[in-house]
C-alpha positions as CSV (number, residue, x, y, z in Angstrom):
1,X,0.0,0.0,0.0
2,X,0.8,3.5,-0.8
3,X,1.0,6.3,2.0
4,X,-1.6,7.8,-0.3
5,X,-3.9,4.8,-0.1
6,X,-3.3,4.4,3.7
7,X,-4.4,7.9,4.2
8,X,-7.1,7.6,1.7
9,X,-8.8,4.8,4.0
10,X,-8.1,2.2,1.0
11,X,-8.6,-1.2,2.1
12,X,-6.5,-2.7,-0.9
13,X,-4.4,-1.5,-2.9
14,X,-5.2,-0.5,-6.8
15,X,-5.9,-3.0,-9.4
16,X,-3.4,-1.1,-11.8
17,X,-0.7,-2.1,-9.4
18,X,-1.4,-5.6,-9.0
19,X,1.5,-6.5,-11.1
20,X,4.1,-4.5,-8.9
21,X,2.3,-6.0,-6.2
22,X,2.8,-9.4,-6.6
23,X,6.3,-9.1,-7.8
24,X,7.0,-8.1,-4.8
25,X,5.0,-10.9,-2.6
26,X,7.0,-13.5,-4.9
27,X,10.5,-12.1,-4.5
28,X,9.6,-12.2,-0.6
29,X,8.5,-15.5,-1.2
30,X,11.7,-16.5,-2.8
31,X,14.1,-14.4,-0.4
32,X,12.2,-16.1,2.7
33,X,12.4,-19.9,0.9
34,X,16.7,-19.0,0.6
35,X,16.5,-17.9,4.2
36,X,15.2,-21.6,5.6
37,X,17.4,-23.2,3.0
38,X,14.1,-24.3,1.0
39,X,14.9,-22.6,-2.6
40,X,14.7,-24.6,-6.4
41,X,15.9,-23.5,-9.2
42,X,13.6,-22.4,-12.0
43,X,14.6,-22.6,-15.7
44,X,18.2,-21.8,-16.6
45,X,18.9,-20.4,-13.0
46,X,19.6,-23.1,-10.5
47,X,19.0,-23.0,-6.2
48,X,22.9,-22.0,-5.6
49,X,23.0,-19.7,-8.0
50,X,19.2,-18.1,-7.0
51,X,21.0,-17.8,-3.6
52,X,23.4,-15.3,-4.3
53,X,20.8,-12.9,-5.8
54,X,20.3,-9.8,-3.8
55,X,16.5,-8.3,-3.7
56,X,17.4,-6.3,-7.1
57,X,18.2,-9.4,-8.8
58,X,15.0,-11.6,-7.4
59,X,12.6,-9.1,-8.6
60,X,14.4,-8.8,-12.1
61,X,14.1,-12.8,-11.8
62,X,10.2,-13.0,-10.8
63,X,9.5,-10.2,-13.8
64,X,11.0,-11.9,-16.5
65,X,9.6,-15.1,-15.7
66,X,5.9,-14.0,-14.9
67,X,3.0,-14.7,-17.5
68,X,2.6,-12.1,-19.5
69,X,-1.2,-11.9,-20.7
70,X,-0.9,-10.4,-24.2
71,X,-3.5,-11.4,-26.2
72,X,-4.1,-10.3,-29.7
73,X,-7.3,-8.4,-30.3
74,X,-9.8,-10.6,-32.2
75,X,-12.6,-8.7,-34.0
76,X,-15.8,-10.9,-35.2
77,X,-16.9,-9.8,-38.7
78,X,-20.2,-10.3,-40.0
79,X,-21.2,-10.8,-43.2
């Protein structure tokens, strides 16, 4: 949440974040898996090397790997 949203009285925070959002609940869900020693690789990066990423690096991680949902635009034409 946003100090704007807090003093807003927002419950939850905007739908246009929601990406931002959880980016960052999955790179604390990585960071806290390294912590107890729990962490797997993904892809091309395996668990040793995901251990020596800093925060920067885990949220660079989690972006490029989350679905992207780009659909193409599909117009129905009648004849």
């Amino acid at each position: 949440m946003t100090e704007d949203e807090v003093h807003e009285g927002i419950i939850y925070p905007s739908i246009s974040r929601i990406r931002d959002i959880t980016k960052e609940i999955a790179a604390a869900v990585i960071m806290e898996a390294i912590e107890e020693d729990l962490v797997a690789g993904y892809r091309d990066v395996d668990a040793r090397e995901l251990q020596k990423f800093n925060k920067e690096q885990i949220l660079e991680f989690v972006k490029n790997n989350m679905w992207d949902p780009d659909y193409p635009t599909v117009v129905y034409h009648q004849d």
